[in-house]
C-alpha positions in Angstrom: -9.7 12.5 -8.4 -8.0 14.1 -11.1 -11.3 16.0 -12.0 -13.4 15.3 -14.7 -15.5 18.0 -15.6 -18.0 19.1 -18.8 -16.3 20.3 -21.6 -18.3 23.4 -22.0 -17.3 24.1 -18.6 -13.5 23.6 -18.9 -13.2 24.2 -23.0 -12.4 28.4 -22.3 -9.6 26.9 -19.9 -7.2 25.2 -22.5 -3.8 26.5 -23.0 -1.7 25.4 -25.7 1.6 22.9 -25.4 3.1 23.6 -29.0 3.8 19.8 -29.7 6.4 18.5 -27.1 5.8 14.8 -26.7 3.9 12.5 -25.6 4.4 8.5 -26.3 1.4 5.8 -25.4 3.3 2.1 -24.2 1.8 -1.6 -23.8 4.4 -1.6 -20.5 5.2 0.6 -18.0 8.0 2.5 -19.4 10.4 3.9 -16.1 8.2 7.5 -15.7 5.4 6.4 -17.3 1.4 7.1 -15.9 -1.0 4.2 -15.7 -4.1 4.7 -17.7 -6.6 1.8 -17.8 -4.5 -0.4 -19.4 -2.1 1.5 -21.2 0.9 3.8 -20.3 1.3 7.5 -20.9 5.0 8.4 -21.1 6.6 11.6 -21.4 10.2 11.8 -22.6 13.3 13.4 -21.2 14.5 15.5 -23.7 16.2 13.5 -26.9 14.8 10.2 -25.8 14.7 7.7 -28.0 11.2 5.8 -28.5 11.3 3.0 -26.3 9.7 -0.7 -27.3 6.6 -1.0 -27.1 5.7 2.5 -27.4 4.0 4.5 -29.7 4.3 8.7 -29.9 1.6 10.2 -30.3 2.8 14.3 -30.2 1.0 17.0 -31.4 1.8 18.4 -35.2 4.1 20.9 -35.5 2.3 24.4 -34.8 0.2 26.1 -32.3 -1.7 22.7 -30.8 -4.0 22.8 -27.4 -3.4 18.9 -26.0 -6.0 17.7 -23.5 -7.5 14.5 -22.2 -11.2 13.3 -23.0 -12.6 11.0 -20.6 -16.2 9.9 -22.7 -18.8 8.0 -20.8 -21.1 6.5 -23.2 -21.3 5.0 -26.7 -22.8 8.4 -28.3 -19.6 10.3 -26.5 -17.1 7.7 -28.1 -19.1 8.6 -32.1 -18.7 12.0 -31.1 -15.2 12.1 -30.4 -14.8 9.7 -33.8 -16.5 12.3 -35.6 -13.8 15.2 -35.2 -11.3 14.2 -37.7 -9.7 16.7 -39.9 -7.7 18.8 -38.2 -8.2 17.6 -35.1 -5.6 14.6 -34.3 -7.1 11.9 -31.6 -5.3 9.3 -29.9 -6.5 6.4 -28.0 -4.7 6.7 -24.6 -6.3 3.7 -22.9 -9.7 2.1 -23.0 -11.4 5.0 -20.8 -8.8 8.3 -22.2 -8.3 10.0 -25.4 -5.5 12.6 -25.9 -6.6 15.5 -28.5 -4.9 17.8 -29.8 -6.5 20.9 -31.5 -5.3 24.0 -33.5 -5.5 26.6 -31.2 -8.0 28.7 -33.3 -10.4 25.5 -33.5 -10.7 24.7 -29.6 -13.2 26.8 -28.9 -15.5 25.6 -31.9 -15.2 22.0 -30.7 -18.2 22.6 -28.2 -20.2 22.6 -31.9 -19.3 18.8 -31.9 -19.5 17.4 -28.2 -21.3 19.7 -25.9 -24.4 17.3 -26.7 -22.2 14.1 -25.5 -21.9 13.7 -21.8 -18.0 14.0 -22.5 -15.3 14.7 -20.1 -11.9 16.6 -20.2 -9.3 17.1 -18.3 -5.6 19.4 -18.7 -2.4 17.7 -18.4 0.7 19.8 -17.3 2.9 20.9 -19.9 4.8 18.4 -21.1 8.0 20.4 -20.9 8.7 23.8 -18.7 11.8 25.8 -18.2 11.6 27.2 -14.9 13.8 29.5 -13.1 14.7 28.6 -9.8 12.1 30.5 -7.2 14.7 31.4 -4.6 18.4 31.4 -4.7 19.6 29.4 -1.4 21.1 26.2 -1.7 19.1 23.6 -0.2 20.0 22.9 3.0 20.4 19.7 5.6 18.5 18.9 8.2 20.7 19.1 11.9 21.0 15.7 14.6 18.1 17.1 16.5 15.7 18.4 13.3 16.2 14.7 11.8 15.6 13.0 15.6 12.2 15.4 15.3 11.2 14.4 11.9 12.1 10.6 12.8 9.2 11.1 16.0 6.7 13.1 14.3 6.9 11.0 11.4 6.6 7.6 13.4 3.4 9.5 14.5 2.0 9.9 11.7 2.6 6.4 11.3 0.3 5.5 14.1 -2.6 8.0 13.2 -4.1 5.2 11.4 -7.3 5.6 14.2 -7.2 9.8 14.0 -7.4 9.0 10.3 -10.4 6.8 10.5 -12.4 8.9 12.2 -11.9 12.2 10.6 -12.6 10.9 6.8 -16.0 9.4 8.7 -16.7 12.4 9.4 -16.4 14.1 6.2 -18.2 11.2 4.2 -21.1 11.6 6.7 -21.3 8.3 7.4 -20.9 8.5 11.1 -23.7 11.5 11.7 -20.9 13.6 13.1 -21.5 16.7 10.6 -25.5 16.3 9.0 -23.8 15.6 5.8 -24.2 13.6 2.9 -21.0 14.2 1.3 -19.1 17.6 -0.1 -20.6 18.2 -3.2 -20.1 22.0 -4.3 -23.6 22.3 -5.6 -24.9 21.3 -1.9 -25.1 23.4 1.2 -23.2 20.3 2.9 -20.0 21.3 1.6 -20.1 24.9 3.4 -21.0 22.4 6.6 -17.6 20.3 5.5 -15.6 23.5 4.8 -16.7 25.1 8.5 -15.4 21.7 10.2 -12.3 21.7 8.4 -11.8 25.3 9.1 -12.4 25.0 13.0 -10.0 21.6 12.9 -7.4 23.7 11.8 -7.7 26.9 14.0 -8.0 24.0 16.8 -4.4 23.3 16.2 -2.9 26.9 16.8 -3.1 27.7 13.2 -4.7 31.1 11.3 -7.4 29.7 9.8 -9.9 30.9 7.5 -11.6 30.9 4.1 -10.8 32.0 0.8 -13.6 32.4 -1.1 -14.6 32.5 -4.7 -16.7 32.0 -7.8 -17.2 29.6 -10.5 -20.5 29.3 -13.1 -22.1 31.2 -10.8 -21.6 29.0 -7.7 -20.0 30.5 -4.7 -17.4 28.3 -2.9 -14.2 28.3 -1.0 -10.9 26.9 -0.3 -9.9 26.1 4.0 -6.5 27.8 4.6 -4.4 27.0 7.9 -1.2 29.0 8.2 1.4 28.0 10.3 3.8 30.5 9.7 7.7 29.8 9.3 10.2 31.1 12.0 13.0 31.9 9.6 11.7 32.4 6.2 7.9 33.1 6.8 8.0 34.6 3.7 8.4 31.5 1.9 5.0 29.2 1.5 5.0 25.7 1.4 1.6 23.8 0.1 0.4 20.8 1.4 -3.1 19.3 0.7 -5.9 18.5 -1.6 -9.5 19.0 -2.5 -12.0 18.6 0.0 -15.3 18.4 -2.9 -16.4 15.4 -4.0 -18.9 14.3 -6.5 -20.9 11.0 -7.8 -24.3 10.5 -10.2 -26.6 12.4 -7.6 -24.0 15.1 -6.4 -26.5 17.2 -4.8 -27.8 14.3 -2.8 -25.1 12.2 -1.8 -21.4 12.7 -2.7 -19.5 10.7 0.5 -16.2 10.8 -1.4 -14.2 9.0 0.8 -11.5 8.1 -1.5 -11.7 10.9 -3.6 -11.1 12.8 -2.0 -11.7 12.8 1.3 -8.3 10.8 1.7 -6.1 13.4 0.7 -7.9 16.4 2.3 -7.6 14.4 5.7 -4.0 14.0 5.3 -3.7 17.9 5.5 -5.7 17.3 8.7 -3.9 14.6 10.3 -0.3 17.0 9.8 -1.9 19.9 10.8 -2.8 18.3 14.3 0.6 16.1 14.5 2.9 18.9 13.6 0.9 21.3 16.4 3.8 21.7 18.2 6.6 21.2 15.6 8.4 24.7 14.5 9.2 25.3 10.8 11.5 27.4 9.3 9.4 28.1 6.4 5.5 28.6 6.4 3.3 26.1 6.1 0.0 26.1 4.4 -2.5 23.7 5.0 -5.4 24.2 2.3 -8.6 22.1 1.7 -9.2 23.3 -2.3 -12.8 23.3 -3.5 -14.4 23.4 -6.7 -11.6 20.4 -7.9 -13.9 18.5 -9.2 -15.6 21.2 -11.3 -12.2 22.3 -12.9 -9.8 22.7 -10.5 -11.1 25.9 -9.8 -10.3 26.1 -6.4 -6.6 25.5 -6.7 -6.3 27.9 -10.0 -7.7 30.4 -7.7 -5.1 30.3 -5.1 -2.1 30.1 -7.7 -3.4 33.0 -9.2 -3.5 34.9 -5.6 -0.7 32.9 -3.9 2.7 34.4 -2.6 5.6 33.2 -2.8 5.4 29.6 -3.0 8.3 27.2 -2.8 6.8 24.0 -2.9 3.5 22.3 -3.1 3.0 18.7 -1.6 -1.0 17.7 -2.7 -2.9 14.4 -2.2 -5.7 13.2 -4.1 -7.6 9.3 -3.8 -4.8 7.4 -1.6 -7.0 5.6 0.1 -8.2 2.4 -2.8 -5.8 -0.9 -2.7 -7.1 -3.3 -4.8 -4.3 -4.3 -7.6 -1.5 -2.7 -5.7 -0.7 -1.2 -2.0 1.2 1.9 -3.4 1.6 5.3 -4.6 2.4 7.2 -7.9 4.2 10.3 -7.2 3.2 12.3 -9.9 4.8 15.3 -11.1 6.9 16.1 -14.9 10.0 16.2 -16.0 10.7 19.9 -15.3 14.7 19.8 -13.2 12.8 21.1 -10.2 10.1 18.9 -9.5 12.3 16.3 -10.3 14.4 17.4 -7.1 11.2 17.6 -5.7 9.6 14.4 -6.6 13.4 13.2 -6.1 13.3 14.2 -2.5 9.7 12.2 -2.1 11.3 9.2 -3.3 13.6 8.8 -1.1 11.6 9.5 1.8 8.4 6.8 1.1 11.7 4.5 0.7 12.3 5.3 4.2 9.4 5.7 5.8 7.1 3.8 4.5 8.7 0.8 2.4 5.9 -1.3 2.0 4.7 0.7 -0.3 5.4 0.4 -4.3 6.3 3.0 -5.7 5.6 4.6 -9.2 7.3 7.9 -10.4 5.0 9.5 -13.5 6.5 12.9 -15.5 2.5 13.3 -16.7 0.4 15.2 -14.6 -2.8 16.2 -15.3 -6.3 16.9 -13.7 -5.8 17.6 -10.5 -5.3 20.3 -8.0 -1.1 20.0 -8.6 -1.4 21.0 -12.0 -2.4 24.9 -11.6 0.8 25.2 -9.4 3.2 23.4 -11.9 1.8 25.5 -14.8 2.6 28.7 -12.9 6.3 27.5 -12.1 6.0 26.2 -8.6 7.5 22.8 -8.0 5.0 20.8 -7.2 3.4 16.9 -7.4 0.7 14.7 -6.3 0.8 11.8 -4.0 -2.5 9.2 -5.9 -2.7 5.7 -5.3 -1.5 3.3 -8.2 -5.5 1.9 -8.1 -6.9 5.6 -9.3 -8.1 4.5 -12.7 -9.5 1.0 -11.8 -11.9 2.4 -8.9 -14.8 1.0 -9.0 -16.9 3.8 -7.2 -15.3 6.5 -8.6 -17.2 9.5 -8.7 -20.3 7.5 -7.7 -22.3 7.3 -4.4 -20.7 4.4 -3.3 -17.3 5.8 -2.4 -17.6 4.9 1.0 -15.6 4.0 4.0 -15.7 0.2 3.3 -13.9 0.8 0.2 -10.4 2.4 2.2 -7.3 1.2 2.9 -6.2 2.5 6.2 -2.9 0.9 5.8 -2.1 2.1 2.3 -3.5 5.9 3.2 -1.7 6.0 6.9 1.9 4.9 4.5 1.2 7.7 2.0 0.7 10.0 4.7 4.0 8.8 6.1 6.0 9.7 3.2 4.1 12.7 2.4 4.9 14.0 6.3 8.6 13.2 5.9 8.5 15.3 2.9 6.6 18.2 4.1 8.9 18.4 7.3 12.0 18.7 5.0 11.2 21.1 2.5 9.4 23.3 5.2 12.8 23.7 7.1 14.7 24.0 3.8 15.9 20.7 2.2 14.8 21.6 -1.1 
């Protein structure tokens, strides 16, 4: 998921949002994100406070805004015991939204590095981008769209190719040796090779990208398929192949999360094999997500130039809904973008029910939207209700092939028209 990681670990990480808004509702305000049983909305700009809702913005003045995630009673005391300064709102039964005077973040880890407490970094609330590159978007032409019509009903069918390569990567079917993909276990360099070699299997430049964090070496799976017009021009589609549960080190089969989303990536890479894009396509498996995101900061902070990012994480869980949330913020350009996503789960996969959410935070999408790129995440609408999340029990018997096959659709049909320029 949305990584949850120790706060001593992510605390030197926080950047500041200078009080743009945030409201909490009892119903799910249009844009709003599902959070246990509350929603988080972000307003457009000189929106009025809807019913039902309550805002719960920083102060005026240099403010850090992040989400808690505590897991016990003695985390819940600790995160009562802040006060002052610090202004704490109850988001949902499980999330807390703080915000802290920039000077004071860092001396927060006085208070709750003894609680096993957990953080995560929305987006900003509110970003003025400048457009990345100055064509007008273009259309696609009769014989592009009759191709993206085929490889999409593909895509589609891949519900079997789907299966078996997220049984793989839980370990669950022996394939591999692995127990899972957690990052502080030698099974996730064994997970990162088999990624790596699935890629360069379908014609594409694959290798690693490698890098630190804490003192644990890891790295992200790149396949480049490179654009035959603007190859210059990147477009990101994928997710984080870690996982994580109680006995990481031992057994971390992350099936859901996120085995789903990094086996999307996967499943394009071998459908689009012999599909030509005008732009480049990246296909990336990011590690260290669930650490920090660490994986995906890395390769914003090294990237070119990247028009669009297209990333998956847990689409796999149906239990409450068979849907997706497509979540990005309200930024004009990943509105387009989220805009342009909209309309093609509509079309190609229209079972699904769809949720549109302007608050992103915690997962490997984030990094690219603070830089500037437009970018969102395909999640299910189950995320927060899992009931093995980030345990040892995320298993196969727990995914939706149906639901994760639509999502895949949609995200396909996407990824096929920004990467030949309809966005």
């Amino acid at each position: 998921m949305k990584f949850s990681t120790p706060l001593l670990a992510a605390i030197a990480g926080l950047v500041s949002v200078n009080a743009e808004q945030v409201f909490v509702c009892d119903s799910n305000v249009p844009g709003s994100r599902a959070l246990g049983n509350t929603f988080v909305h972000v307003p457009a700009e000189g929106e009025v406070l809807p019913s039902g809702c309550v805002d719960i913005s920083a102060p005026e003045g240099d403010f850090d805004s992040f989400i808690v995630e505590p897991q016990n009673a003695d985390a819940f005391k600790a995160l009562e015991s802040l006060g002052g300064e610090f202004v704490t709102s109850r988001l949902s039964d499980d999330f807390h939204l703080v915000h802290s005077p920039a000077a004071s973040t860092e001396g927060m880890q006085d208070v709750l590095h003894q609680s096993d407490m957990e953080l995560v970094r929305p987006a900003p609330f509110y970003t003025d981008h400048s457009k990345l590159h100055s064509r007008e978007a273009a259309t696609l032409s009769a014989a592009q769209q009759i191709e993206k019509d085929a490889v999409v009903a593909s895509v589609q069918q891949s519900g079997s190719l789907y299966m078996r390569e997220l049984n793989k990567l839980t370990g669950e079917d022996g394939t591999l040796g692995i127990s899972g993909r957690c990052s502080f276990s030698p099974d996730h360099v064994v997970a990162a090779t088999y990624i790596r070699d699935f890629f360069a299997a379908q014609g594409l430049e694959s290798s690693f990208q490698n890098f630190t964090f804490s003192g644990t070496r890891t790295q992200n799976v790149i396949g480049v398929k490179t654009g035959t017009r603007f190859p210059d021009e990147i477009v990101v589609v994928g997710g984080h192949y870690d996982s994580t549960s109680q006995s990481c080190a031992s057994s971390a089969p992350g099936a859901v999360d996120n085995g789903s989303g990094t086996v999307n990536a996967m499943v394009l890479a071998q459908l689009f094999k012999d599909v030509e894009f005008e732009r480049t396509i990246h296909f990336i498996g990011f590690g260290g997500e669930e650490q920090g995101i660490h994986g995906s900061q890395y390769y914003v902070d090294n990237r070119g130039n990247v028009v669009g990012a297209l990333l998956s994480d847990m689409t796999a869980y149906s239990s409450r809904f068979f849907g997706v949330t497509i979540e990005g913020t309200t930024n004009s350009n990943i509105r387009r973008l989220t805009d342009l996503a909209e309309v093609n789960t509509k079309q190609y996969a229209p079972a699904l029910s769809i949720n549109r959410a302007s608050f992103s935070f915690g997962s490997d999408h984030v990094p690219f939207q603070r830089a500037g790129v437009p970018a969102f995440l395909w999640i299910e609408q189950d995320d927060t209700n899992y009931v093995c999340y980030h345990r040892t029990c995320d298993e196969m018997q727990y995914v939706s092939e149906a639901q994760a096959v639509a999502i895949n659709a949609a995200n396909a049909a996407t990824l096929y028209d920004v990467a030949n320029g309809v966005f």
